[in-house]
N, C-alpha and C positions, 0 to 999 in steps of 0.2 A: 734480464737476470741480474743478481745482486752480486757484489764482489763475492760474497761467499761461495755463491753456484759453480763461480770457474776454476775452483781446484776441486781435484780430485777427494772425495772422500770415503773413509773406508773406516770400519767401525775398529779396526787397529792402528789406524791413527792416530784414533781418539787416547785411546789406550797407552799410545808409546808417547803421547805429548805429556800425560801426566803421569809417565813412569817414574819421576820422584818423589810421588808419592803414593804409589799403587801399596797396597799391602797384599803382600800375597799371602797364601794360606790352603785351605783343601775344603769341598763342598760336599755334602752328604745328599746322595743321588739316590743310593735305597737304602734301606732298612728293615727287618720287621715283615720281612716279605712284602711293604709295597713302596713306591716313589717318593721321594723324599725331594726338598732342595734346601737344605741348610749351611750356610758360610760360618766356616772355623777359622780366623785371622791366625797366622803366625805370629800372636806378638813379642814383640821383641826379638823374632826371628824365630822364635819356637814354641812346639807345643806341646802336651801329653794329651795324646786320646785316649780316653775311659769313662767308664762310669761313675766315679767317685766325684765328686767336684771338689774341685781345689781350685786356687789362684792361677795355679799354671795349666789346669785343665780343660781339655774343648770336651762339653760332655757328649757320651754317642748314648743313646737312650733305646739299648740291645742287650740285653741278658745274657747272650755269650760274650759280650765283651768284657774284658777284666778292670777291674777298676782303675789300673793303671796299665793300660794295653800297651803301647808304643810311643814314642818319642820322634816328632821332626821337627828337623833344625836347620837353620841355612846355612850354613857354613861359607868358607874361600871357595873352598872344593865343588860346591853344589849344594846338593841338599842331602843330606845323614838323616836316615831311619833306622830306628833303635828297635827292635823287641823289647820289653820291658818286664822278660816273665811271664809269657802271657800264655792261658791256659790251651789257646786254639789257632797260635800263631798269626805273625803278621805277611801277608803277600802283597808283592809290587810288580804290578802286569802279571798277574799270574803266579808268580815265584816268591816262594816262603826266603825272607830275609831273619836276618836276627841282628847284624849294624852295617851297615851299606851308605857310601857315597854313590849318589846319582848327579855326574858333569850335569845333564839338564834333567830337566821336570818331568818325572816317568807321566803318564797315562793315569792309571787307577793302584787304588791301596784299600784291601778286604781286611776287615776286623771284624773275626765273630760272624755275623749275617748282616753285615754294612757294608758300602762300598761308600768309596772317595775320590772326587775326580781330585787332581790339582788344578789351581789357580795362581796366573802371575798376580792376577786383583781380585781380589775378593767384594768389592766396590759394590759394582755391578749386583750382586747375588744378593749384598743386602739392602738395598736397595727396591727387591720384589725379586718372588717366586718365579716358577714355574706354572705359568696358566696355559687354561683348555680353552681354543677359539674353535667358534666356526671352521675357519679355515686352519684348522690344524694347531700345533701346539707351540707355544711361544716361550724359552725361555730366556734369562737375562741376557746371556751372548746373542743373540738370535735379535734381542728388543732393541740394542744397540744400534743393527742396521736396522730395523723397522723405523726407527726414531728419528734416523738419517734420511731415510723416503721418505716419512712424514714430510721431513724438513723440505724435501727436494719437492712435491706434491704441490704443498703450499708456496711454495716461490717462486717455481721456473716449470717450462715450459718442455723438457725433454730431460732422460734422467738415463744413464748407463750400469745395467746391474751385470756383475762378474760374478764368477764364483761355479765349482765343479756342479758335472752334471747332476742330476737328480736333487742337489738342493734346495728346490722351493724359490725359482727362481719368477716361475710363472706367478706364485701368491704373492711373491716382491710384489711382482707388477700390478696385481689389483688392491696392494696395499697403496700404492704410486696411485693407483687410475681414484679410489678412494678419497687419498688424502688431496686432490684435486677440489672436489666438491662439486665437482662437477655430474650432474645425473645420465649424462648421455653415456652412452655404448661401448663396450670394453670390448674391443677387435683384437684376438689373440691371432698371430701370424709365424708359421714354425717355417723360414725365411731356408733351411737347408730342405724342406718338403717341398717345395715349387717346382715343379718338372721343368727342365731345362727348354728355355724360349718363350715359357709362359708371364714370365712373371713381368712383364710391364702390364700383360691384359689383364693379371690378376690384382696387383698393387694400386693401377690406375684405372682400370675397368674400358670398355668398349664401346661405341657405337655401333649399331646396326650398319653391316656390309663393310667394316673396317678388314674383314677377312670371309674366307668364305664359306664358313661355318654360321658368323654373324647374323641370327636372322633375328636378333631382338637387341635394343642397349641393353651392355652390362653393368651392374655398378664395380668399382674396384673397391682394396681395401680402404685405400684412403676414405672414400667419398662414406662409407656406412662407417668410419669413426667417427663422422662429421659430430663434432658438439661434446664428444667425449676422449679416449686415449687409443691408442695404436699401439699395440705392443707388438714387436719384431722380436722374435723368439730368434737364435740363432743369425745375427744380422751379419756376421762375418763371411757366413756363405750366400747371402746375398747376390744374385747376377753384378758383374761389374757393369753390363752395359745400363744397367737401368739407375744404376750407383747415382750419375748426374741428375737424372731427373728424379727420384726424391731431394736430394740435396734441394732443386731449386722449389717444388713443394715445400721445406721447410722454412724457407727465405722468403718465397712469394706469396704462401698459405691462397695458393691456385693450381688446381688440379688440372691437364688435360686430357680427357680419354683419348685412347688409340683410336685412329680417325675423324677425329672433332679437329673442329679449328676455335673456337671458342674458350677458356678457360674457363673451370666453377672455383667459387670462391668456398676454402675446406679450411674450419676450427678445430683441432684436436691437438693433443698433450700427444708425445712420442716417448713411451719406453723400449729402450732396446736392452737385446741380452745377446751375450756370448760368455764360453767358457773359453774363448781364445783370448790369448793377448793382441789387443788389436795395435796398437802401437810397434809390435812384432809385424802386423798383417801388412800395417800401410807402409815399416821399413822394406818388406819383402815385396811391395807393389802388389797385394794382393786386395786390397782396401783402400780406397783412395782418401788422399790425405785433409784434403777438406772436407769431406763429409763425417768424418770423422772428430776434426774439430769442432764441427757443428753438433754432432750429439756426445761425442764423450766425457763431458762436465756436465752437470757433477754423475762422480760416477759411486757407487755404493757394491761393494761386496757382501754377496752371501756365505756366509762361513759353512766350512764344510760340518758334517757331523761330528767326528772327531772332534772338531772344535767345539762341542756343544750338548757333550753328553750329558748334561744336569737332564736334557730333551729323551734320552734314551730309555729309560723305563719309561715314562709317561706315553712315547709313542707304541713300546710296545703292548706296553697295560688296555692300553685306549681300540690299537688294532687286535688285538682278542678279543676285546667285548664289541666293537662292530663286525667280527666275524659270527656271533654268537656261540663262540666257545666257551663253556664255565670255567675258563682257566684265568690262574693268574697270574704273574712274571715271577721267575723264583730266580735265586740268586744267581745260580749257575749260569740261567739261561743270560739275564742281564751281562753278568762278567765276561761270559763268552761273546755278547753282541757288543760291549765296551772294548773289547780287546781285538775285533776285530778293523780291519781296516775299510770297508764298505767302499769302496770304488764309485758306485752307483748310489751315495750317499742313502739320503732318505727314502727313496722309494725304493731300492734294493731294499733298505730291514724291512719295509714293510709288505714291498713282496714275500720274503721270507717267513716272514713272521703270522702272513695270513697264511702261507702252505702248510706250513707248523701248524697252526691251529684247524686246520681243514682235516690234516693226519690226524689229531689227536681225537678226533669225534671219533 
């Protein structure tokens, strides 16, 4: 690996290195009843939102908005929103304001039928949209860490992704197995599913009469990643007894099944995932400390939802029409699903959001 691979990297890193000169400002996620991703700079520390254009104006391009809707500014205090007259009022998380200081950075700001996330940088957003992949929907916060597994893919040989459950931790990893280049086999492994006592037969595989079940070799996970990637889904709950002998699989890239005396020799990329702190795990002796050293650089966080609403109508607009529901995200329903807190990040909306639309047929 490169001196780059052995620190820790997280797509708010990046962020906070160039915090002197991030411009912050607010990004236009819907509008016009459908998904938007438009960056509005604060400049000079402030803005008007409206329709009208002017020097000092971020236009919103929404017929209930007034020509001169609201006012944000940064101030010592935080950041001050103004009402500015406006004929349908301005709301922040919810709540109709008319001059407000906010200590830190609310969530979302509705004018008219628009919503706005805030932004510490607005860099990022202009920079590129909000796209539709294959593998689900990518926006600028989101491309950050993709950009970073890129990086990690193309240079090294094991990659550590964080970040709350249900965030799209699994497509990290085949964005990882991907940026590899490699053609071989993408071995997905959920490391807390292994029924207790199994997992050296399952990780490392078998030979016939190792036990007395035994009546054919097994391959393990290792040996069918051969030539491609290993993804350890939940590596934290991993068997501690079996802890050492991957370690030394990843030192010696030699496998030996349960009952063999012979080692095979095994090529594959290792992404691991947890939503725990493992540095907490191996303080607690729960996680042993060298094996840890060995795959936790570099490591890449998946940002939570919350962190990433420019993505939120788009997923939900997208999970209607693959339910085939004729519906389409309407204001309410977005600002209700921005203001919510989603624990079970993205596959909770989208759980939701497919029941929603099952009800509404």
């Amino acid at each position: 690996m490169g001196a780059d691979d052995q620190s820790t990297i997280r797509a708010s890193d990046a962020q906070a290195a160039s915090a002197s000169s991030a411009t912050p400002g607010l990004v236009v996620i819907f509008t016009r009843g459908q998904p938007a991703c438009a960056p509005i700079p604060l400049g000079d520390g402030a803005v008007v939102l409206g329709r009208a254009p002017a020097g000092d104006t971020g236009v919103v391009d929404d017929d209930q908005v007034s020509r001169r809707h609201a006012r944000v500014a940064l101030s010592g205090q935080g950041l001050q929103i103004t009402d500015l007259g406006s004929r349908n009022g301005t709301f922040v998380d919810g709540k109709q304001v008319e001059d407000r200081v906010f200590p830190s950075l609310p969530r979302l700001i509705r004018i008219g039928g628009t919503l706005l996330r805030f932004a510490a940088d607005v860099a990022p957003f202009q920079r590129g949209g909000v796209l539709e992949h294959e593998d689900g929907v990518i926006g600028p916060t989101l491309r950050q860490a993709r950009e970073l597994i890129a990086r990690a893919g193309a240079r090294g040989e094991t990659l550590l992704l964080t970040g709350p459950s249900g965030s799209g931790k699994e497509l990290a990893a085949r964005a990882f197995h991907a940026a590899t280049g490699r053609g071989g086999p993408f071995v997905a492994v959920n490391c807390a599913a292994i029924p207790e006592g199994l997992a050296e037969r399952l990780l490392f595989g078998a030979r016939r009469g190792a036990y007395s079940d035994a009546t054919a070799d097994a391959e393990g996970y290792v040996q069918a990643a051969h030539g491609g990637t290993l993804f350890l889904d939940e590596i934290a709950e991993l068997d501690a007894s079996v802890q050492p002998k991957l370690l030394r699989v990843l030192e010696t890239r030699e496998v030996t099944a349960l009952g063999d005396t012979r080692p095979r020799k095994v090529e594959f990329r290792l992404c691991a995932a947890t939503l725990r702190d493992l540095q907490a795990e191996v303080a607690a002796r729960r996680f042993r400390e060298d094996l840890y050293y060995r795959i936790g650089r570099p490591e890449v966080r998946v940002p939570a939802l919350t962190e990433r609403l420019e993505e939120l109508p788009w997923l939900i607009a997208a999970e209607l029409r693959r339910g085939g529901a004729r519906l389409a995200p309407s204001l309410g329903l977005v600002e209700a699903c921005a203001l919510r807190a989603w624990p079970g990040n993205v596959r909770e909306l989208l759980r939701e959001v497919r029941q929603a639309g099952l009800a509404a047929h």
